[in-house]
C-alpha positions in Angstrom: 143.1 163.3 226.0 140.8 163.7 229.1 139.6 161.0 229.3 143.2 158.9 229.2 144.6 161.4 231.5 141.5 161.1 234.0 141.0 157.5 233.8 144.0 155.9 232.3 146.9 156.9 234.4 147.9 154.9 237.6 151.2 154.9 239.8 150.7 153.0 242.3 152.5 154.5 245.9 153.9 151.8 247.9 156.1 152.0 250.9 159.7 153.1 250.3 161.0 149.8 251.8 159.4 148.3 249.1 160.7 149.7 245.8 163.9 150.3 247.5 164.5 147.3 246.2 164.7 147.8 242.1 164.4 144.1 241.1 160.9 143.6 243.2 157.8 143.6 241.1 156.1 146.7 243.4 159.1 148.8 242.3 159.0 148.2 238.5 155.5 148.2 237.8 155.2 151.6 239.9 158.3 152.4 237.3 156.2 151.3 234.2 153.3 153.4 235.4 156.0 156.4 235.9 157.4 155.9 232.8 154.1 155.0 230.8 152.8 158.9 232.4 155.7 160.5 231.5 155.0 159.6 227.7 151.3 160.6 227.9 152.4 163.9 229.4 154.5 164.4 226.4 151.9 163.2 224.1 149.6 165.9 225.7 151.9 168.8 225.7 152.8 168.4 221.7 149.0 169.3 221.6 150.2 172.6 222.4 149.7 175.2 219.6 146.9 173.4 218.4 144.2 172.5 221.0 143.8 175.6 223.6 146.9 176.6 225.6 144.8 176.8 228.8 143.2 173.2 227.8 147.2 171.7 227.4 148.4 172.9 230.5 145.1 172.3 232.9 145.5 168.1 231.4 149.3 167.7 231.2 150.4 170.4 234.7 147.8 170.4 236.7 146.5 166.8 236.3 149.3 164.5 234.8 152.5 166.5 236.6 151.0 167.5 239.9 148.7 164.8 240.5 150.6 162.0 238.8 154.5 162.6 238.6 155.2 164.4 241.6 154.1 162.6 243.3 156.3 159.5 242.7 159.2 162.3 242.0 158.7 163.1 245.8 158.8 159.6 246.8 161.8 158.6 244.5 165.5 158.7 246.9 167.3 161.6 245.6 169.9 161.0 243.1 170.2 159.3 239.6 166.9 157.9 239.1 165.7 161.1 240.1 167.2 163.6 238.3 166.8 161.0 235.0 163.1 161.3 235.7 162.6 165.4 236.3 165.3 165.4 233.1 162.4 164.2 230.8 159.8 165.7 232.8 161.4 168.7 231.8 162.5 167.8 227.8 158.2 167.3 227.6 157.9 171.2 227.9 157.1 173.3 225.9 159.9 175.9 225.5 157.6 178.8 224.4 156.3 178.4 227.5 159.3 180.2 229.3 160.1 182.8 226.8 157.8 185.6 228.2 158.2 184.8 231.8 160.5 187.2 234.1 164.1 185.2 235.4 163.8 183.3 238.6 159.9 182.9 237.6 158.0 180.0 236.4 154.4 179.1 235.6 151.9 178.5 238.6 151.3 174.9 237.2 154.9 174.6 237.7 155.8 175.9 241.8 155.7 172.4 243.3 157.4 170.9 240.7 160.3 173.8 240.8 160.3 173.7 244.8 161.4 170.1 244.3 164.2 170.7 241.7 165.4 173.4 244.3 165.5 170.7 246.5 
């Protein structure tokens, strides 16, 4: 799972006026990639229970979600697609997670992420 996450993943960043336009090739092989990340994020979370806790969240938060995803969830114009894409970010995690953690608090892994969705 390392090894994908550290050497198989790649979104390509390209200028907004580029993949403003949704039938260019930039915009939908960065949306590929996206979308192709998204799915190894949720393979590496279901690992969850079984390979180390700490292990699951270091590969699939800190690496795949904060390296990876937010990025192009930063870069991606408020509305639709946006909210499509941080709705299955969020349906990959783990729900026991969040069942210990005080209200109006989240995991450290997870502040950037959250500061967007506030946004």
């Amino acid at each position: 799972m390392k090894k994908s996450v550290e050497e198989d993943v790649f979104i390509p960043l390209y200028p907004k006026s580029t993949v403003e336009d949704k039938s260019s090739l930039c915009s939908k092989f960065q949306e590929r990639r996206f979308w192709s990340a998204v799915k190894l994020l949720s393979n590496v979370l279901l690992w969850d229970g079984i390979v180390q806790e700490d292990t699951v969240r270091d590969l699939g938060l800190s690496k795949l979600l904060n390296r990876y995803l937010l990025l192009n969830l930063l870069n991606t114009p408020p509305g639709p697609d946006n909210i499509e894409k941080c709705n299955k970010v969020v349906a990959c995690l783990p729900e026991r997670w969040f069942q210990d953690l005080e209200s109006g608090s989240t995991l450290p892994e997870l502040l950037n992420f959250c500061q967007h969705l506030l946004q």
